[in-house]
N, C-alpha and C positions, 0 to 999 in steps of 0.2 A: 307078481305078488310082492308085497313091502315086507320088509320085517320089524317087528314088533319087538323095541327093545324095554325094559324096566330100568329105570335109574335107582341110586340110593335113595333116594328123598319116595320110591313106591308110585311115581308116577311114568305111564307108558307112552311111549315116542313111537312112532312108524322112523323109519329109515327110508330116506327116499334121495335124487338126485337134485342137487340144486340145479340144471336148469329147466326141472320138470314143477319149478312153483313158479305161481306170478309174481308179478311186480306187486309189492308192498305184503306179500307175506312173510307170516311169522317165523323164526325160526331158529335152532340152536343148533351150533356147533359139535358139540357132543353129549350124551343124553343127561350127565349130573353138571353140565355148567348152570350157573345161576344167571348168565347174561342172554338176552334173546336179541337176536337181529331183524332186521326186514330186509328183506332184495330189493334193489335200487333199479341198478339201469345196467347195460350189457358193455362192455369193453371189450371191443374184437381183437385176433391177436393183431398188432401193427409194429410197426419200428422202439414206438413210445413200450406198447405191454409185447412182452416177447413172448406170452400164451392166455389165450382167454380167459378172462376175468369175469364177475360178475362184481359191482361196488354195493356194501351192504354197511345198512344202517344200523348200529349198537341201539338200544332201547333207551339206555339215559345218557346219550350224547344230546345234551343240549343246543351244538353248537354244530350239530347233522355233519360233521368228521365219517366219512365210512374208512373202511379198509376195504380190499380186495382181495376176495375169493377165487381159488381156482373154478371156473365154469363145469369139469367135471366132479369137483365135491362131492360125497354125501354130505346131508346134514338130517338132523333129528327136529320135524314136528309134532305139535299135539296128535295122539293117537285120534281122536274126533275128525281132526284135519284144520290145518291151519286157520291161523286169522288173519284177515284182510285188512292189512290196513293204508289203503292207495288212495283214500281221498286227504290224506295226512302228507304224503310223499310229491 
């Protein structure tokens, strides 16, 4: 079962596990940020990452810069359920 958070701004997020979304969904870091990410591609741990990653796309990185997220994250999407956006990625 997810849980069902309210942000300030009165809109509702599930909580869920970042590596339980696809590749090119939507998603936020915690439930009142204003910046929304997409999940990219998986970094295992190796020599280079010293704990699994996931690389995630910021929404107005024009210049497609991710950062990397711990693989077990939570993170907060649309209570609906994300959006897909992997024909972009």
């Amino acid at each position: 079962m997810t849980e069902l958070v309210t942000n300030k701004y009165g809109e509702t997020f599930k909580k869920v596990a970042l590596k339980s979304l696809k590749k090119g969904d939507e998603f936020k870091r915690k439930p009142d940020a204003l910046k929304s990410f997409y999940k990219w591609h998986y970094n295992r741990k190796s020599a280079c990452y010293k704990q699994a990653t996931f690389c995630c796309i910021p929404d107005d990185d024009v210049y497609g810069g991710g950062m990397e997220i711990n693989a077990k994250a939570f993170v907060y999407v649309d209570s609906a359920g994300p959006a897909n956006y992997k024909g972009l990625l």
